[in-house]
N, C-alpha and C positions, 0 to 999 in steps of 0.2 A: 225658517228652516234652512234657507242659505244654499249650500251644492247638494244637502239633501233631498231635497225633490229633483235630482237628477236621478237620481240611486231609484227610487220608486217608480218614475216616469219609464227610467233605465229598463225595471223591472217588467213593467206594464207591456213594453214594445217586446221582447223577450217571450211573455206571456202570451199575448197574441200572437205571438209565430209559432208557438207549439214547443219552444225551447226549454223552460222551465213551467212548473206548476206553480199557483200562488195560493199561497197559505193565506187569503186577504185578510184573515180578521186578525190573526201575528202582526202582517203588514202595516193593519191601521193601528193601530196599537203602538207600533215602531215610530210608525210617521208622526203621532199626537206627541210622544216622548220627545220627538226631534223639535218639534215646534212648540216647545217650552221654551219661554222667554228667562235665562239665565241673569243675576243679578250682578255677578260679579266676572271677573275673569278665572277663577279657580273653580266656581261654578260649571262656567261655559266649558273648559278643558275637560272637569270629571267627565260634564253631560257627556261631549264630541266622544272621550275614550269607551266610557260606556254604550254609546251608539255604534260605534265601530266594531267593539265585540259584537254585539246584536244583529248587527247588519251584515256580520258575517257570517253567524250561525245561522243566520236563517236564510240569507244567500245559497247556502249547503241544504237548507234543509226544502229550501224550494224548486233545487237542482235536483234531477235525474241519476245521480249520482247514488250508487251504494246506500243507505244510510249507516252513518256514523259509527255505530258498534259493529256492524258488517264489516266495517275497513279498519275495525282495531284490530277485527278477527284475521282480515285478510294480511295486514301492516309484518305479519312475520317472514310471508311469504315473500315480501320485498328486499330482501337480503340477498336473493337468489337471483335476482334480475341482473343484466348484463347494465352498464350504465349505458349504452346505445338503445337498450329497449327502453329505458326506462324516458329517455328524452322523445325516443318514437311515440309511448305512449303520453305524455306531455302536450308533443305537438297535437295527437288527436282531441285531445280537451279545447286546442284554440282553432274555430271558426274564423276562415278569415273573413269571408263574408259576413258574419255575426260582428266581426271583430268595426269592420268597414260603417258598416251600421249605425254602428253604438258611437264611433266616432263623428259620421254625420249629426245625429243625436246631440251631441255635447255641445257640436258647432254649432248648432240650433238653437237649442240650449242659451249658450250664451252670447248669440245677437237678440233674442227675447226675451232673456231674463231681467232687462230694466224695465221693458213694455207691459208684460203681461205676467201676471202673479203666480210662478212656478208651484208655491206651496198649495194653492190654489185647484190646479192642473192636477198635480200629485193626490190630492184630495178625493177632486171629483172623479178622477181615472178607477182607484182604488174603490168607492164608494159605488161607482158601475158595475166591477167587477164583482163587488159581495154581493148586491141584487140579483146579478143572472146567477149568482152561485145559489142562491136560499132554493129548500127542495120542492118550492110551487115552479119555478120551470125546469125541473130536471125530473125525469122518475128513476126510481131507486134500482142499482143494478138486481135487488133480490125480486122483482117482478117478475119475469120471464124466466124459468129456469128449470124446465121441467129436462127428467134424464133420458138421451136421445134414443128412438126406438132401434137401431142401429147395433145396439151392444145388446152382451148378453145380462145388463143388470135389470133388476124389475122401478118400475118407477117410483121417484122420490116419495117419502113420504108428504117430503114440505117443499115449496120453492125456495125458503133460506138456501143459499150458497154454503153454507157451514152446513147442513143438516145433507144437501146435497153431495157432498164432500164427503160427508159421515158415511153416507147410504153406500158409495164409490167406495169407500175403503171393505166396508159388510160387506160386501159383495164378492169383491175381488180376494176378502181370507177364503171364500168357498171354495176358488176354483184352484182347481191342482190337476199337473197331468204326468202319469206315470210312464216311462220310459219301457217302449215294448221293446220285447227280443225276438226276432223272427231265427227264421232256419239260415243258415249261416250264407249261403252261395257263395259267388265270388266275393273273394277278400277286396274293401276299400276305406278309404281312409275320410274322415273329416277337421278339417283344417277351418277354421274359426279365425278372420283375420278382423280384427276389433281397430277401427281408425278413430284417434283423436282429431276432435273438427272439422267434419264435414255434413253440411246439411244439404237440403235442397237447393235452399235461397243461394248458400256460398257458390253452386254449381253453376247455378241459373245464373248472376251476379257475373261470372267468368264465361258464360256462354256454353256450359260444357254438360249442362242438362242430359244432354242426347249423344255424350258421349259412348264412339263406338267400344270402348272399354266396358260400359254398362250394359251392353247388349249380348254381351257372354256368356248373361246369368238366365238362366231356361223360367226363375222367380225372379220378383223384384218388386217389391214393398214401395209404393207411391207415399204412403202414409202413414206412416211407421211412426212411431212417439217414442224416443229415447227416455223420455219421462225423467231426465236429467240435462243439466249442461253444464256438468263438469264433469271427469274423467270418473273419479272415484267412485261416485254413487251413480253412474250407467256402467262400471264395470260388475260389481256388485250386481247390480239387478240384473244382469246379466248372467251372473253367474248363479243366480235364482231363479233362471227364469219360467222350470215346471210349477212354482205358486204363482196367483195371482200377486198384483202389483200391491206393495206396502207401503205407508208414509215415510218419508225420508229418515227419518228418527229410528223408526224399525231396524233398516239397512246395518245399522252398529250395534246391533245384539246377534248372540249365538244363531248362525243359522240353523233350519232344521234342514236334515239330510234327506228329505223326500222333497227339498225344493232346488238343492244341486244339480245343475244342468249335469257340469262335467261328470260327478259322481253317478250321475244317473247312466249317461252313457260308458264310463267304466263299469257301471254294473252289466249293460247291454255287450259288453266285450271288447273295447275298446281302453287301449292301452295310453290314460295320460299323458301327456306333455304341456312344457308351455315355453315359452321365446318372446323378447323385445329389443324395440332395435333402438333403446335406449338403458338408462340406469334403470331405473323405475325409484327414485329417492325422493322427485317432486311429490312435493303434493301425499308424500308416505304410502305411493298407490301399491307398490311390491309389497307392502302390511295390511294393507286395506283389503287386497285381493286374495289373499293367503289368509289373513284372519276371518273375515266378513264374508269371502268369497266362496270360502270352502274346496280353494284350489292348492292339496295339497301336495301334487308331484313336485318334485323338485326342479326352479328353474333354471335352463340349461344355458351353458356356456354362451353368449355371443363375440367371442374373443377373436379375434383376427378377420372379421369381417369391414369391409370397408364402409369408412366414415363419409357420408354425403353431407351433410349439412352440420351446422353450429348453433343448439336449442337458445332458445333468448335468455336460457342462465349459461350460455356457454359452454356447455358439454354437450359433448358428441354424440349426434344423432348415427343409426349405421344406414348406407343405403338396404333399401327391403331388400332387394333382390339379392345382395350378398348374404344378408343374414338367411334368408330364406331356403335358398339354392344349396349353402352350406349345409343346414339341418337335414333339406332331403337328400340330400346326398348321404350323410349321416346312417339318415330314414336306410337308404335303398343296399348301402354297406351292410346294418348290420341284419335285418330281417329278423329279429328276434320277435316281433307281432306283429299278425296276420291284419292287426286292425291296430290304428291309431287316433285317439285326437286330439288335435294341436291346437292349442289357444294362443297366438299372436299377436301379440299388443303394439301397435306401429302409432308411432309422435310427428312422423314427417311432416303433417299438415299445422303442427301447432301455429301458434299466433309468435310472429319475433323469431323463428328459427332463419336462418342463412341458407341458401346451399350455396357449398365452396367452385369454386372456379365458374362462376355465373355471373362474373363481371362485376357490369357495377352493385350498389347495394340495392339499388329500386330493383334490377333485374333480379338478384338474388333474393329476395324477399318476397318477391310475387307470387301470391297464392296458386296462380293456374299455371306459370311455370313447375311449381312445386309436386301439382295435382297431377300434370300429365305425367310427372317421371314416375310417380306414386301408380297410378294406373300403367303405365308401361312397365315397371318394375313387377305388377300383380301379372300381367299380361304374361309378359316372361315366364314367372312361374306357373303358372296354369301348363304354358305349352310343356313344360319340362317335364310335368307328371302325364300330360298326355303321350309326349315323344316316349316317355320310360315304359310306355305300354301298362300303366297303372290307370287304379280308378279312382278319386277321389271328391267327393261334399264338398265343392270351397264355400264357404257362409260370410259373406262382405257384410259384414254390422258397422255402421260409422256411431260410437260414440252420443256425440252432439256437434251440434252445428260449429262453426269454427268465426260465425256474427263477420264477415268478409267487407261487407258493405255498414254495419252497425244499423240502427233504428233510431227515430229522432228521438228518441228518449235513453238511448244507448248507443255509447261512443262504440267502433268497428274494434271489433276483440274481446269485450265488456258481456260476459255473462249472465249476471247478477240476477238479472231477472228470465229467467226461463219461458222464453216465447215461441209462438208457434214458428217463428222462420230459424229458431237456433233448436229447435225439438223435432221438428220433422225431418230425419233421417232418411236416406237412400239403404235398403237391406238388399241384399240379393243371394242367390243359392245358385250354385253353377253344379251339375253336374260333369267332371272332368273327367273322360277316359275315349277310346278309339271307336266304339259303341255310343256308348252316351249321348254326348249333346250334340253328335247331328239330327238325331229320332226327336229331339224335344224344342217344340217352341216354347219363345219365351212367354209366359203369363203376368199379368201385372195385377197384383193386388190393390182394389184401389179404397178397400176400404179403412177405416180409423183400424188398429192393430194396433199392440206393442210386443212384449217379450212371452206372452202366452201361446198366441199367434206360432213364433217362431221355435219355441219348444214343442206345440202339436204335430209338426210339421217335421221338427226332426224325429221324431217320436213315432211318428206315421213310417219314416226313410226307413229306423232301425228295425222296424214289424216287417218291413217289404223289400226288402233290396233291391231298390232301382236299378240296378246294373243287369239283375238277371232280365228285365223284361223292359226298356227303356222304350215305350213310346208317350203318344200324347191318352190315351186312358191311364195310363199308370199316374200321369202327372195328373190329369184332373183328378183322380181318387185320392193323392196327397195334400191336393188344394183345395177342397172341396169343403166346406163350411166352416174354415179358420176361426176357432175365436175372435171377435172383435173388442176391443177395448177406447175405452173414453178416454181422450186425449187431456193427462193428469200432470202438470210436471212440477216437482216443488225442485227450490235451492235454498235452505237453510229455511228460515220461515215465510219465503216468498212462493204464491203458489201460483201458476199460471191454471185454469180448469175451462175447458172445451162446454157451451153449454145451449140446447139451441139455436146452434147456428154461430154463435157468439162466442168470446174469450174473455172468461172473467178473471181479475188479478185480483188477490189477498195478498195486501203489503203486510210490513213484519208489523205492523200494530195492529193485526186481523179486518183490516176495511177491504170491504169488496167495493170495485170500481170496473166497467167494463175495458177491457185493455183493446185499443183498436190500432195498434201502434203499426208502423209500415215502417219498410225500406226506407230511408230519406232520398 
């Protein structure tokens, strides 16, 4: 076998640390190929070139990484990248430590490899690992799976993970919630401000969990499931959010119009808009959310607002509070309706953006730098609709998590796989006006929720106008038995599913596996 029992050995220490998974029976497989005694020298070169392709596909396919038709799908989107991002993300692929390791290893390696019979080692290593793999010592993650009593679905019919899946989707076509119209009172407004990349974890991660910014909102959703982690299908279902929750597949066929959030609340009397403090051309989210979304107002100007940072494709982020301050101001000029709402789609927190005059690049790049002017920026605007002696809903939805610290099965940034630390969003409801949010403490939702939750809730607002009678009864009769939902999140065919207690993953070849994956 020769330097090839490094490569498996290589693999084996790798495996044991929790860095890659091993396909061991590909492996041995690999390894017997390599330990063919070749006859010739044209023999030996084919074998080594042949081994090499193998050894790399299946290096890829043992790694944590994307799989392969995922990143032809993603490979377009790479155009767009700035060449600084793209060496950032590079660097996050090399472990130095892993890197330190693997070079001890090799040292190792070759003061023993005349003593002791590498091919050998490679062998027996590999031939361990397929033992503890066969399914007499593991049980199967479809054991355990019954549907949590927690939610409002009725219990599976099967423990299958697929049939439980099935039941979670049955369930969730039934619920729908209709947009009440109550008796008009005083006129206010709701303002929808939707954040790319921010989870719990990323907050916790920067220490900012408990930030006094979060404590403005009278609600605030502990447990909230974006049920996405990527922009486009959590804005989407967001902009469905009176149905229950649909498979990700769904999300790209004609919406129906009794599952339109905004349309709902235009029908309730509230006059559309919508603003971003970017292009919206990534990712084709401006067509995603206009098509799929059902958000048909026309989107308005952000033109002369100032630019705070530089996205990792290098176009111009605007800071929030310019674009934002600008609109109301707009808002408070023209007075043409009594009621508005604003759907605002803010990038600041993406992965690779800059902000400008922040030094160096490590400062300008730092996500909690970024977070606080993001919260300072919303802070601002809140006081501005209070100062204007206005009232307004502000509704803080983050998207999906922004993965800040990544998961040892996922480099920091790396979405692919939809887990509970990049699905569990911060939501919050502030009541903004001079009346308002002194009378209302804040309440914390602590149970599993997603976007049902959050349309009941507005739903309950438009039936009762909080503003006429703002104390703490008013809030408990709005909070007060929220739909709950199962913590569900798919990304292309990968599905993360909440299940007893547990987090089960369905890779894109349909294997259910328990996902127990942390922080690193």
């Amino acid at each position: 076998m020769g330097y090839w029992s490094l490569y498996f050995i290589a693999k084996l220490a790798l495996y044991a640390d929790g860095k890659i998974d091993l396909h061991v029976w590909l492996n041995l497989a690999l390894c017997a190929f390599t330990a063919l005694l070749p006859t010739n020298e044209r023999q030996r070169y084919a074998k080594n070139l042949l081994a090499g392709v193998l050894a790399l596909a299946l290096f890829y396919y043992d790694s944590w990484l994307p799989p392969l038709q995922r990143l032809l799908v993603l490979a377009p989107n790479l155009k767009d990248f700035s060449g600084s991002y793209l060496l950032e993300l590079t660097g996050r692929l090399i472990d130095l430590q892993t890197l330190l390791v693997l070079l001890l290893l090799t040292g190792l390696y070759l003061l023993l490899r005349r003593k002791v019979r590498m091919a050998t080692v490679a062998f027996a290593g590999l031939s361990v690992v397929a033992v503890l793999q066969l399914p007499f010592w593991n049980t199967p993650a479809r054991a355990a799976v019954p549907a949590p009593a927690t939610t409002d679905e009725a219990a599976a019919p099967d423990q299958d993970p697929d049939l439980v899946l099935r039941d979670f989707y049955r369930q969730e076509a039934k619920r729908l919630v209709t947009p009440s119209i109550g008796e008009s009172g005083s006129p206010y407004d709701i303002i929808i401000v939707h954040v790319c990349s921010l989870g719990w974890d990323d907050l916790d991660a920067v220490g900012m969990a408990g930030d006094s910014f979060l404590k403005r909102f009278t609600v605030l959703f502990t447990h909230f499931s974006s049920a996405a982690s990527y922009s486009g299908p959590a804005a989407i279902r967001l902009m469905r959010a009176n149905c229950g929750q649909t498979p990700e597949a769904s999300l790209y066929t004609a919406p129906q119009d009794n599952c339109l959030l905004i349309t709902g609340l235009e029908n309730a009397g509230f006059e559309p808009h919508w603003l971003l403090n970017h292009d919206g051309h990534f990712g084709n989210f401006f067509d995603e959310v206009t098509r799929y979304g059902g958000l048909s107002a026309p989107l308005e100007s952000n033109a002369g607002a100032q630019v705070s940072q530089r996205a990792f494709d290098g176009t111009p982020v605007l800071s929030d509070y310019s674009v934002l301050s600008r609109w109301w101001q707009g808002r408070l000029r023209s007075g043409n309706a009594d009621r508005v709402v604003l759907y605002y789609n803010t990038v600041s927190l993406h992965d690779g953006n800059r902000l400008l005059g922040a030094g160096s690049d490590a400062q300008a790049l730092r996500f909690d730098t970024r977070a606080h002017r993001l919260f300072a920026d919303l802070a601002h605007f809140m006081d501005d609709i209070r100062d204007a002696h206005r009232q307004a809903v502000v509704i803080f939805v983050a998207e999906h998590g922004g993965a800040v610290r990544g998961e040892r099965r996922q480099i920091p940034g790396l979405r692919e796989v939809p887990s509970p630390l990049i699905t569990r969003v911060p939501v919050g409801i502030a009541f903004v006006g001079d009346t308002a949010t002194p009378a209302m403490p804040t309440q914390r939702i602590d149970t599993p929720t997603s976007y049902l939750a959050l349309a009941t809730l507005l739903s309950r607002i438009t039936a009762s106008n909080p503003f006429d009678a703002a104390d703490a009864t008013v809030l408990a009769g709005l909070t007060a038995d929220l739909p709950s939902t199962r913590s569900v999140a798919e990304n292309a065919d990968t599905v993360v599913m909440e299940a007893a207690g547990q987090h089960l993953l369905r890779n894109p070849g349909g294997t259910w596996s328990p996902w127990v994956d942390t922080a690193p």
